[in-house]
N, C-alpha and C positions, 0 to 999 in steps of 0.2 A: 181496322183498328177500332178500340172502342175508349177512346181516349175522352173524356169531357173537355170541353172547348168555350166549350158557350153555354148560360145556362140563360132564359127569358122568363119574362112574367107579362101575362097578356091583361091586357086593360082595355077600355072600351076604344077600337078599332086603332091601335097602336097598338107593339109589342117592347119592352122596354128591356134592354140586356144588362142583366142582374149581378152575372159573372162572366168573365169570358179570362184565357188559361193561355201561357204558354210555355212549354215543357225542354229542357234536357232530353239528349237522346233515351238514358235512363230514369225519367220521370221525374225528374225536379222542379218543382217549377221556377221556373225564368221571370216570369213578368205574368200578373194577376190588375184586375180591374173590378170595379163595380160594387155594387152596397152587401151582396151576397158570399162575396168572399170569405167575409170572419165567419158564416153560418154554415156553409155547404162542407160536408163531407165528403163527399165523390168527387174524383180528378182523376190523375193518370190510370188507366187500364178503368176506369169507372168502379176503380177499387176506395173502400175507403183510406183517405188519406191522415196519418196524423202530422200534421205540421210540426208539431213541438219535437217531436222525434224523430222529424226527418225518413219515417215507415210508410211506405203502401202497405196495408195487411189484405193479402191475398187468403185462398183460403188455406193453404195447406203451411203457408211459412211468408213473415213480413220482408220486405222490401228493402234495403238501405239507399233511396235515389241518389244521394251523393256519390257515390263510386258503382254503382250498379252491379253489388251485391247482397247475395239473399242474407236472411239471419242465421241459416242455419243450412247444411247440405241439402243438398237431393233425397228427397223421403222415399225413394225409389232403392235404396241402400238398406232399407227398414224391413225385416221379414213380414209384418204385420202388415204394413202398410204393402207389400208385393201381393199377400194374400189375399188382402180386400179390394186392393186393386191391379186383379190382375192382367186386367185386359192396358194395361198403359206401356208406356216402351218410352225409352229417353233416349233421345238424340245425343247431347251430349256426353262426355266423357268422366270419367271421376275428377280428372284436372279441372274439370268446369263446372264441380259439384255445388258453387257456390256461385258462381257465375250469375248474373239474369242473361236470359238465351242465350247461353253460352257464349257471351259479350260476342252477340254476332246479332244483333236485330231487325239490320234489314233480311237476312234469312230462316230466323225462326220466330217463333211465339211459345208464352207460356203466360197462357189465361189465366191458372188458378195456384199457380207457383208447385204444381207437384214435377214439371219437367217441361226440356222444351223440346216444340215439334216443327218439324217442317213449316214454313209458311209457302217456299212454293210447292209447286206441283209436285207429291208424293213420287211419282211413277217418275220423273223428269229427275236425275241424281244432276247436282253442281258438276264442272268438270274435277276429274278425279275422283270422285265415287262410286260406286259398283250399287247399284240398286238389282237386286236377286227376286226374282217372280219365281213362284212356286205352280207344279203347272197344277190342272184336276187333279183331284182321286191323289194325290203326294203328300205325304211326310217328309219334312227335308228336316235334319242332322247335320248341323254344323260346329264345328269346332277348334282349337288351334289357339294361336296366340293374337293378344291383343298388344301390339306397341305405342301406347297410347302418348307415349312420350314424344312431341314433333320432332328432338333430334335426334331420336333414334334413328342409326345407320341403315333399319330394316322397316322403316315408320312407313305407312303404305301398303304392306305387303300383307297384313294379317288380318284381322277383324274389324279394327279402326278402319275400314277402307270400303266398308257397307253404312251405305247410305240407308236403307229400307230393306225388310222381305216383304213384300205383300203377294197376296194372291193374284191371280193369271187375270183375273175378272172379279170384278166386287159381288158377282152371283155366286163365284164357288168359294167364300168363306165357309167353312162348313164341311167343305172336300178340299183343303190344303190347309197346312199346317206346318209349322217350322220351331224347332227349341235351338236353341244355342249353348252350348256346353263349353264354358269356361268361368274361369276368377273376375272377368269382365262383362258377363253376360247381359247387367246392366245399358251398357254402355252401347249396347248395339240393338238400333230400333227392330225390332218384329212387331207387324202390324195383327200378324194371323198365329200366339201362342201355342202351342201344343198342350188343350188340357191332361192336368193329371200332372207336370213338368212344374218344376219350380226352378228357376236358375240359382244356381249356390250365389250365397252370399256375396258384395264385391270385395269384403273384408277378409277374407278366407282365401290362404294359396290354393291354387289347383295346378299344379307343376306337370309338365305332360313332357315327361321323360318315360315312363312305363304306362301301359294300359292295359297290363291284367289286371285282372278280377280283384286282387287283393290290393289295389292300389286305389289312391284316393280320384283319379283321371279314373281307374277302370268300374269302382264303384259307381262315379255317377254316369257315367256312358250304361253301367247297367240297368241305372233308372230311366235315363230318359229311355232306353231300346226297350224296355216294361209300358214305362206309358204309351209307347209308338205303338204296339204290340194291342195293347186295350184298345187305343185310338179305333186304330184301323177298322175293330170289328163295332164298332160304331159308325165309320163311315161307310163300313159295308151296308149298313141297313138304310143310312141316310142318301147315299150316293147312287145307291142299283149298277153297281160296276160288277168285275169277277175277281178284280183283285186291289189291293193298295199297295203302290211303289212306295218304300221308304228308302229315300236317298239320302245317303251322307257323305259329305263335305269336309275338308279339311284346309285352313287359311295360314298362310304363314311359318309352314313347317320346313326347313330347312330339307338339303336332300339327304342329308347325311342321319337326321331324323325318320325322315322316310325309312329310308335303308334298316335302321338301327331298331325301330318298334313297330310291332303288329299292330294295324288301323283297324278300325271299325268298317267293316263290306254293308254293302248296301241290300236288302231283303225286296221281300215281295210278300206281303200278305193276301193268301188265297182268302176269297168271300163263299163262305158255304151257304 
């Protein structure tokens, strides 16, 4: 944690405590002491605090401590801000776009207010979560529905039910890679993106009743299997393997959906 607590002022062989803090679980503060109080600007998260506003302003979006909501969604929703930062992933869901750590604190953080992440152990999923390892040399393609709604009859079964993708070993980033293709692609952390992939919008249906070519499911499964396709022979020169597995996945799809529409097969790209 990096909460301000205490702040001191050293004098000759004393130290004299100037401010010292006690906070809400959502950063409020509870009880303040000491002459540095009215002066100091750093408190909770060692963000600046405005008092009069009741705001921590982090960097990407302010704070509201009283109910422990941000001012504004998840800037992870934002194309510009996906493109600049693309290396980021959000744990939470659109329902908790506004959320601080998706009002769950003892299990996430979010340092700079652009999302929140795992606080414990990446690789260790909560019970109930699916944490996906990507092995060497793979491209994983995943896709399907996300039932993000907890009463949903089928909530569990799809998307929402991945904790993490990361790679097999934190040495093969570089030779594993994962995109997510859906309307919620947001909402599901990937630690290891598929350059060249952009996840559609979360604001944009992506209905995955057809996956031809000429649908809007078959258009972007065209792009990501375009960028898997580039990837690869990139990893061919970075990896020294003979070939790249791209596997793809599918979460949440009914059987009668199965049955009903042609899925995306899984390739091999040869290394010449």
């Amino acid at each position: 944690m990096k909460d301000v607590t205490c702040c001191s002022c050293a004098s000759y062989r004393r130290h004299l405590i100037a401010a010292a803090y006690d906070y809400a679980p959502f950063g409020a503060v509870t009880a303040s002491s000491g002459s540095a109080v009215a002066v100091n600007p750093i408190t909770f998260s060692s963000e600046i605090d405005d008092a009069t506003l009741g705001l921590i302003h982090y960097t990407f979006r302010p704070l509201n401590t009283l109910d422990g909501r941000w001012f504004g969604p998840d800037p992870i929703g934002d194309l510009s801000f996906r493109e600049k930062y693309s290396q980021r992933t959000q744990v939470q869901n659109e329902h908790h776009s506004y959320l601080f750590c998706a009002n769950s604190t003892l299990e996430t953080i979010d340092p700079d207010g652009a999302m929140a992440q795992p606080l414990i152990d990446r690789h260790h999923p909560p019970k109930g979560k699916r944490l996906i390892v990507v092995p060497q040399n793979t491209i994983l393609i995943v896709y399907g529905h996300h039932f993000q709604n907890p009463k949903h009859s089928r909530h569990g079964e799809g998307l929402e039910n991945i904790w993490n993708i990361v790679a097999s070993t934190d040495n093969d980033k570089g030779c594993a890679y994962a995109a997510v293709v859906t309307c919620m692609a947001g909402a599901v952390p990937n630690e290891i993106p598929l350059p060249g992939y952009s996840p559609i919008a979360s604001n944009i249906e992506l209905p995955i009743n057809d996956l031809s070519a000429d649908t809007d499911m078959g258009r972007e499964l065209g792009k990501v299997k375009k960028a898997a396709d580039k990837e690869a022979k990139e990893m061919c020169k970075r990896c020294c393997v003979k070939k790249i597995h791209v596997e793809v996945d599918s979460y949440g799809l009914s059987l009668s959906e199965y049955l009903r529409y042609p899925t995306l097969k899984s390739w091999d790209v040869p290394c010449k």
